[in-house]
TORVO-363717 format. One line per field, with one value per residue: residue in one letter; residue number from 1; x, y, z of N, C-alpha, C in turn. Coordinates in steps of 0.1 Angstrom, whole numbers, m for minus. Layout:
// TORVO-363717
code (a:...) .
pos (NUM:...) .
n.east (X:...) .
n.north (Y:...) .
n.up (Z:...) .
ca.east (X:...) .
ca.north (Y:...) .
ca.up (Z:...) .
c.east (X:...) .
c.north (Y:...) .
c.up (Z:...) .
***
This chain:
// TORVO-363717
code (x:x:x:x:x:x:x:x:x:x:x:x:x:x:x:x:x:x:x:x:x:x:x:x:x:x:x:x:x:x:x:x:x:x:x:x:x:x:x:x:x:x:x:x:x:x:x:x:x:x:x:x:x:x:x:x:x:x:x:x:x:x:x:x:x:x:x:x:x:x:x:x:x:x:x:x:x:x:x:x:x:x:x:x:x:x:x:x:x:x:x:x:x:x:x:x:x:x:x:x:x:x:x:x:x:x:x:x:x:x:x:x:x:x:x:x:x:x:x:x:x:x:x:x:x:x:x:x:x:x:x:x:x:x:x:x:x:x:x:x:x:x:x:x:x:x:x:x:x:x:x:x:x:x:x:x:x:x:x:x:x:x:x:x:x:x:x:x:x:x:x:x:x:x:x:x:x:x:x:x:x:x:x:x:x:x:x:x:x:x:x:x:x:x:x:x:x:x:x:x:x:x:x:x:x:x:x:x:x:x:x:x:x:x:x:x:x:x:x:x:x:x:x:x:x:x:x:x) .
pos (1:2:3:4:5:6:7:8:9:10:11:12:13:14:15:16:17:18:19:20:21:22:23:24:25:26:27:28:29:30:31:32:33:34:35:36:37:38:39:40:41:42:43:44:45:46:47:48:49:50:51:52:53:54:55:56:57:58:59:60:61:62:63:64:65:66:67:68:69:70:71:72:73:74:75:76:77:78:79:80:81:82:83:84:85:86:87:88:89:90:91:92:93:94:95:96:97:98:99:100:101:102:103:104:105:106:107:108:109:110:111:112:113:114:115:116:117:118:119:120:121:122:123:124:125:126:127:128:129:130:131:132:133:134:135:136:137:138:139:140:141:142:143:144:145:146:147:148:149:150:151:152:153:154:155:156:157:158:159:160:161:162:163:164:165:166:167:168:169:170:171:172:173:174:175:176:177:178:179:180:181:182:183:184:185:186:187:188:189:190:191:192:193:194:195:196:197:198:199:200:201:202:203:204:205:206:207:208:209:210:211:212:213:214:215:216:217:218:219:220:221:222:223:224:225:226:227:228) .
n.east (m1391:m1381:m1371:m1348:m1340:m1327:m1305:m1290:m1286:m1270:m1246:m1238:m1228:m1209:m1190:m1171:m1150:m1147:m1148:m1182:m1204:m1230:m1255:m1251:m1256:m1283:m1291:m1289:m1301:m1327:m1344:m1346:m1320:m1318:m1329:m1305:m1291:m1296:m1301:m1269:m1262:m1276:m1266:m1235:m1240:m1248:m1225:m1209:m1179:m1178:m1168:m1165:m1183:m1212:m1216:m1190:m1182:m1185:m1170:m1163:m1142:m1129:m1139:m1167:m1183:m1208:m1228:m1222:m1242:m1257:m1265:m1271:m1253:m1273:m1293:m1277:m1280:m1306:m1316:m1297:m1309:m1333:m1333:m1315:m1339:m1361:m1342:m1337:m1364:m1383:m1394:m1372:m1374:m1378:m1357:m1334:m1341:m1337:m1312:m1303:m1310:m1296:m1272:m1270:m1276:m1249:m1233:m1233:m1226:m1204:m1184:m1185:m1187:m1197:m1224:m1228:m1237:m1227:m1221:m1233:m1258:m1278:m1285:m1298:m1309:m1327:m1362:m1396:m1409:m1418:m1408:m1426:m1448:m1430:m1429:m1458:m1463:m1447:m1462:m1490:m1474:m1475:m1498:m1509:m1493:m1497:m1525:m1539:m1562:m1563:m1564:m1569:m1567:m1578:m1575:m1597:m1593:m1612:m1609:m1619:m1622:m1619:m1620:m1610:m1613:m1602:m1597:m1559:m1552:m1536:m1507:m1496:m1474:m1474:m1461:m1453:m1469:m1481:m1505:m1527:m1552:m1584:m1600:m1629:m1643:m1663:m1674:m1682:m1672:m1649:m1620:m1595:m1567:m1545:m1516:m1498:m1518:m1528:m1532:m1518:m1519:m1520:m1516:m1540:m1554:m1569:m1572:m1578:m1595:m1597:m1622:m1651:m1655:m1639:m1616:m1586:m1581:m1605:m1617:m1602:m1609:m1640:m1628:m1625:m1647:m1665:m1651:m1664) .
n.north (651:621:594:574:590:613:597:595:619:628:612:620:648:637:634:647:650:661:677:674:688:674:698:714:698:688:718:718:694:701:690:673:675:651:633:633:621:595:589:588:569:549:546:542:514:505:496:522:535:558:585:593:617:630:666:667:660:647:622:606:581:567:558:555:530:527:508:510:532:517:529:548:572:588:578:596:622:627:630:653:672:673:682:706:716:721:736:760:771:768:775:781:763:737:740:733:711:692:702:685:657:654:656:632:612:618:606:577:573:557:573:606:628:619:630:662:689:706:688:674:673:696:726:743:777:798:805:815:821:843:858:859:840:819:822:820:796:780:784:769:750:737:738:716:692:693:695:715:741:769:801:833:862:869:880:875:869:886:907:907:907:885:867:835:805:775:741:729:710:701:716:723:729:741:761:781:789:786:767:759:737:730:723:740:760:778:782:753:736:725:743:762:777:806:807:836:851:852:868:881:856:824:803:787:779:756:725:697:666:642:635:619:626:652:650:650:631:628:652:645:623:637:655:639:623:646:647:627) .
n.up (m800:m810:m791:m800:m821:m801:m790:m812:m820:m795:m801:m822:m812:m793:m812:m818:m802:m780:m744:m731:m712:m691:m686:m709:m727:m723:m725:m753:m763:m756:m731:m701:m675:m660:m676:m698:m684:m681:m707:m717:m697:m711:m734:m730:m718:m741:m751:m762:m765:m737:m716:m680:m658:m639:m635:m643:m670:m698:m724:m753:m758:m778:m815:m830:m848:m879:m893:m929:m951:m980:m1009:m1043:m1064:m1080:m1061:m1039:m1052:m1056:m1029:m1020:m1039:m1023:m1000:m1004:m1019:m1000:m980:m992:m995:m977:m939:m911:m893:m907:m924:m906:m895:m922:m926:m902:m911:m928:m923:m907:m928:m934:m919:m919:m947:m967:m977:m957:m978:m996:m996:m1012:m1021:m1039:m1058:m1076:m1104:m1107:m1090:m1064:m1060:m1050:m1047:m1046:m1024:m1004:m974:m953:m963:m952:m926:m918:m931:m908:m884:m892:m898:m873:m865:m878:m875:m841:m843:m832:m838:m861:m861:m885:m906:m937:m968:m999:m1031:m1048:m1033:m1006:m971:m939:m909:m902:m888:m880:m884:m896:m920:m941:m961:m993:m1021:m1050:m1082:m1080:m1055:m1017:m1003:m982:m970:m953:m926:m926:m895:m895:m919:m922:m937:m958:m969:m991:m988:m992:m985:m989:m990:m961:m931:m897:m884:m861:m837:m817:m783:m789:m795:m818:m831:m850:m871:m883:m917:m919:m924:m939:m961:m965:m976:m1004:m1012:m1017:m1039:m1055:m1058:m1072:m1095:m1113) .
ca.east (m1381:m1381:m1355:m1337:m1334:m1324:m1295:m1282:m1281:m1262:m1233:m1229:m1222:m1196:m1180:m1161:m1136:m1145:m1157:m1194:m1211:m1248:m1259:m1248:m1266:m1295:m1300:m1289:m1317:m1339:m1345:m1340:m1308:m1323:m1331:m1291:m1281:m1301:m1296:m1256:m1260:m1282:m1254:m1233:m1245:m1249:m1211:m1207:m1169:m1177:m1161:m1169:m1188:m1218:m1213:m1177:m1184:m1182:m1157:m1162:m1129:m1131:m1147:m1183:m1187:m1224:m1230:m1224:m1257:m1254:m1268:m1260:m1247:m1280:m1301:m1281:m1286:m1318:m1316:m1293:m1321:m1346:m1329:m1316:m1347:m1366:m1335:m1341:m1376:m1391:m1394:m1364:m1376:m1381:m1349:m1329:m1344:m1336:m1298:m1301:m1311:m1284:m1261:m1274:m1268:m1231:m1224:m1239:m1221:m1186:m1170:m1194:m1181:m1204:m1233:m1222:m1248:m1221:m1215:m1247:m1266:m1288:m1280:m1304:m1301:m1336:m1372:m1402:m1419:m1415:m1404:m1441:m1452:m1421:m1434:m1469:m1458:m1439:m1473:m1496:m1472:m1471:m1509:m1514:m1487:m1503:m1535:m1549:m1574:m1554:m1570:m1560:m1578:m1576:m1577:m1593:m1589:m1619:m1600:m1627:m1618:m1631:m1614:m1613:m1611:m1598:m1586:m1556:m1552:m1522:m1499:m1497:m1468:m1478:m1454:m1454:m1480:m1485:m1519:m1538:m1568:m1589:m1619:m1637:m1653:m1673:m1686:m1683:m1668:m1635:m1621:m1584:m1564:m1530:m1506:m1495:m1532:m1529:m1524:m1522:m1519:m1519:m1520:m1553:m1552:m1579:m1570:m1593:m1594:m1599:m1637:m1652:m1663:m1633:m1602:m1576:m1585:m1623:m1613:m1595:m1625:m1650:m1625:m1624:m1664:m1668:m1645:m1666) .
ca.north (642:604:592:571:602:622:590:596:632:625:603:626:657:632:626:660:643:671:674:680:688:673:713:718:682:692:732:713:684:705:681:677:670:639:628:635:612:582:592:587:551:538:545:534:498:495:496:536:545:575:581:608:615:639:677:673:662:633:625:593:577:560:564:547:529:526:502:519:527:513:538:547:585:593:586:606:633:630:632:665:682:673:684:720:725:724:743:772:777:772:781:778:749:725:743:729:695:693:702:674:652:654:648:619:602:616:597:564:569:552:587:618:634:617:642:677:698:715:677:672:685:704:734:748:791:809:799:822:819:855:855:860:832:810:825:812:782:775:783:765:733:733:733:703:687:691:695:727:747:784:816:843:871:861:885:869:878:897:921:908:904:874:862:826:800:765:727:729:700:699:726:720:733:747:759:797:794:776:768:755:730:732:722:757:756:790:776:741:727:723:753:759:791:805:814:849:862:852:878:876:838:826:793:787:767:742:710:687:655:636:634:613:637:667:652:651:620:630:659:639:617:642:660:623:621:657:646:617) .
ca.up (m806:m802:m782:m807:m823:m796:m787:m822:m819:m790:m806:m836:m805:m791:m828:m818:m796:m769:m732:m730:m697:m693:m690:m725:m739:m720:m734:m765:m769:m753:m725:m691:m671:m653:m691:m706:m677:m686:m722:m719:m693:m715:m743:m719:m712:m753:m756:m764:m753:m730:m700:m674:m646:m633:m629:m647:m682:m706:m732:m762:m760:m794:m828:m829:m864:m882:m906:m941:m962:m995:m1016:m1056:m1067:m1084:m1055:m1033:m1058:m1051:m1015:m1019:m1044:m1021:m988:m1009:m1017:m983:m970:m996:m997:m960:m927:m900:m887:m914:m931:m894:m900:m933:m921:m894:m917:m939:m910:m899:m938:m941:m909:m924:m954:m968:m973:m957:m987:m1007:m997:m1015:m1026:m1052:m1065:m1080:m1115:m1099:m1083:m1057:m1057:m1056:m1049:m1052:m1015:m998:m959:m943:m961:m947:m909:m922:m935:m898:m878:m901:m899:m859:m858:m886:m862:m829:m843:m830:m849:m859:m862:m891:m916:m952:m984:m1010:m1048:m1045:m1017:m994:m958:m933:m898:m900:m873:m893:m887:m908:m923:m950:m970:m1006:m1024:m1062:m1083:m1070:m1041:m1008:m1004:m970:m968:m940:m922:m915:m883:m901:m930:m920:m951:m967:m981:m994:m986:m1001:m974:m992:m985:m948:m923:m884:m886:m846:m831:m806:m774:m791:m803:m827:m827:m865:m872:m898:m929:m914:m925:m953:m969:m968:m987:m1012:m1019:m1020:m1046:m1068:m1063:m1081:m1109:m1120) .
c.east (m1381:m1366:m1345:m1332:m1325:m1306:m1284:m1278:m1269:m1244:m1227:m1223:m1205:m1183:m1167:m1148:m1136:m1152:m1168:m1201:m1222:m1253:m1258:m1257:m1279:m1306:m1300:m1297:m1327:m1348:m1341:m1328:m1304:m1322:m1312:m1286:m1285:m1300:m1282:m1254:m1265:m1270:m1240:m1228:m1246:m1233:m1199:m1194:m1170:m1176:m1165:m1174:m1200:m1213:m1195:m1178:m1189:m1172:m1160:m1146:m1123:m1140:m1160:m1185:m1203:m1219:m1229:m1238:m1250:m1265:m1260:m1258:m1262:m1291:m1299:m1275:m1295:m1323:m1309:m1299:m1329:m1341:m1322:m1329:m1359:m1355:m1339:m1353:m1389:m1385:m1378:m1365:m1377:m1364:m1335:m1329:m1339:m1319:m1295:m1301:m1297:m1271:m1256:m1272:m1253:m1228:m1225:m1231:m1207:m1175:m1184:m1194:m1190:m1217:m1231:m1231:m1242:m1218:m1224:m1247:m1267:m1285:m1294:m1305:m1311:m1348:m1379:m1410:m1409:m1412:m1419:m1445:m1447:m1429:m1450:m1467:m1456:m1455:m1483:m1490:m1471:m1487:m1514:m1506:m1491:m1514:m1543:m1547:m1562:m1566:m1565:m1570:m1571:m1584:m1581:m1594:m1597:m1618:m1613:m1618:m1623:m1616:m1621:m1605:m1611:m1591:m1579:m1552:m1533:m1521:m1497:m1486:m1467:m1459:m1445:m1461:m1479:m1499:m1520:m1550:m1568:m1600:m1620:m1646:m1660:m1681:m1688:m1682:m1651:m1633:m1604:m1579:m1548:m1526:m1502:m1507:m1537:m1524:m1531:m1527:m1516:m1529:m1530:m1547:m1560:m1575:m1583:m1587:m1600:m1613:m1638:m1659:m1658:m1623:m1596:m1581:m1599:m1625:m1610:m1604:m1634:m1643:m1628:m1643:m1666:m1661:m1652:m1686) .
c.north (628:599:582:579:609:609:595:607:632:622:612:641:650:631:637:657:653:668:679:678:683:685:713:706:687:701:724:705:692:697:683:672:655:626:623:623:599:580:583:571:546:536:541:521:490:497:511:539:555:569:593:608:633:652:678:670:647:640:611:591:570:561:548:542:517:520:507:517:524:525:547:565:588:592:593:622:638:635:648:674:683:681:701:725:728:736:757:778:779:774:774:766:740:726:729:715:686:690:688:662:647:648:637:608:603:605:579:564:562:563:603:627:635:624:654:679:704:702:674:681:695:712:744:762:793:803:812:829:832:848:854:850:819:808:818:797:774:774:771:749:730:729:724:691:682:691:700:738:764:791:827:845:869:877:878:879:889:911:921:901:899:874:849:814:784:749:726:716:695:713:716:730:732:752:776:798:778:778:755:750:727:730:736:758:766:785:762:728:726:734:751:779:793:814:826:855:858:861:871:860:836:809:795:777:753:733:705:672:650:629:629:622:652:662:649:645:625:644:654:631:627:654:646:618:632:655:633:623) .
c.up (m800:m797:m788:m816:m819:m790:m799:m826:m810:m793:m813:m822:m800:m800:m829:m809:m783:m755:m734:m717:m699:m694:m706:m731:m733:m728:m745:m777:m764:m741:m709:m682:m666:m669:m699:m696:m684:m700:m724:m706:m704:m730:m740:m722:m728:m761:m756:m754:m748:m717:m693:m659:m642:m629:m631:m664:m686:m719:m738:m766:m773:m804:m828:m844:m863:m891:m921:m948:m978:m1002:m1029:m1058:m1072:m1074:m1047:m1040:m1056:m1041:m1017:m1026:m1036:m1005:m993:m1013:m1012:m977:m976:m1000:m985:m950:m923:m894:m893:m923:m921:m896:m908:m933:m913:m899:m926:m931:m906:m909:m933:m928:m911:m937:m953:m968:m969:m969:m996:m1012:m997:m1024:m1035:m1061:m1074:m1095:m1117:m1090:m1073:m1048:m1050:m1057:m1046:m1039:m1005:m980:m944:m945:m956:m931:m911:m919:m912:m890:m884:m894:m889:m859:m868:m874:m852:m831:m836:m840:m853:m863:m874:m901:m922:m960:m993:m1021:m1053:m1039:m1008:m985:m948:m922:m899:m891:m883:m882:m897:m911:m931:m960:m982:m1011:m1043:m1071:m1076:m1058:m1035:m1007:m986:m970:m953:m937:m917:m904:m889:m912:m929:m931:m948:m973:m982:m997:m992:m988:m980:m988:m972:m940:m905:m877:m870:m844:m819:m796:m782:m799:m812:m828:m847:m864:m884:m904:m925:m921:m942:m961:m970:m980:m1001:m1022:m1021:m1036:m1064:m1075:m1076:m1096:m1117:m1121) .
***
């Protein structure tokens, strides 16, 4: 998390009017105690009513106001389609995000109010992507992320069975199926995999590093060459 991130996560914990110990902001950001301190000076020094003291708590003695976003009813429709349906169709961790996100508008808005997922068109129940391929999905997007290689035996449509060793590159989201492009360290191409016929999916220690004629974009062209 980048740390203007992790300040504004901050602020919205204080928005509760409660004591919070550093311990608690710490397990909370995921960070270390040393960190929450310099965190809450440095908010502090940029005006931020909190009052407190080391090893007894802190406490925001007055309400912090953000600039309102200007933004019209239809695009944050948009924003609440698009943030329902991330929340109801992937992993825990993008679902979380997704939630955080949303947070982080209402507090920018003129009335938080204005972001309600029942207020909208568009109702977001029921998406098609079973719970393995969510746990998929979650593995998959840490090592596009960090960019180490994953490991996992693949079914294809044939009912043949391979152990393959992959740079994943990018998830693609179909209208029923997730799908996976990948440099294959095995056949040493480009191939493209569907997360439901992944099994035993497992991040590697090995990193990769972006090679000319491995990555996304080289994919993308060599898809644009074949079509002409």
């Amino acid at each position: 998390m980048r740390r203007t991130d992790r300040l504004f996560d901050i602020l919205q914990v204080f928005r509760d009017g409660k004591l919070h110990k550093g311990e608690e902001l710490a397990q909370r950001m995921e960070v270390s105690l040393r960190t929450i301190y310099r965190d809450i000076d440095t908010l502090v020094a940029s005006g931020v009513p909190i009052t407190g003291e080391r090893g007894v708590g802190y406490l925001m003695q007055g309400p912090v106001f953000l600039p309102p976003l200007n933004i019209t009813q239809g695009e944050l429709e948009v924003l609440e389609l698009g943030l329902a349906l991330v929340q109801a169709s992937f992993g825990k961790v993008i679902s979380a995000d997704a939630e955080t996100l949303g947070d982080k508008v209402r507090a920018v808005l003129p009335r938080p109010e204005m972001l309600d997922p029942h207020r909208g068109s568009i109702g977001v129940y029921h998406t098609k992507f079973s719970d393995a391929e969510r746990e998929t999905l979650e593995v998959v997007r840490r090592g596009i992320l960090a960019r180490t290689k994953v490991r996992f035996d693949y079914l294809s449509l044939r009912q043949e069975r391979s152990t393959r060793y992959v740079r994943p590159l990018e998830v693609q989201v179909w209208e029923s199926v997730l799908t996976l492009t990948v440099w294959c360290e095995d056949r040493q191409d480009f191939r493209a995999f569907r997360l439901d016929r992944m099994e035993n999916v497992q991040l590697t220690e090995d990193g990769y590093r972006l090679e000319p004629g491995k990555t996304f974009t080289d994919y993308l062209k060599r898809i644009a060459e074949n079509e002409h």
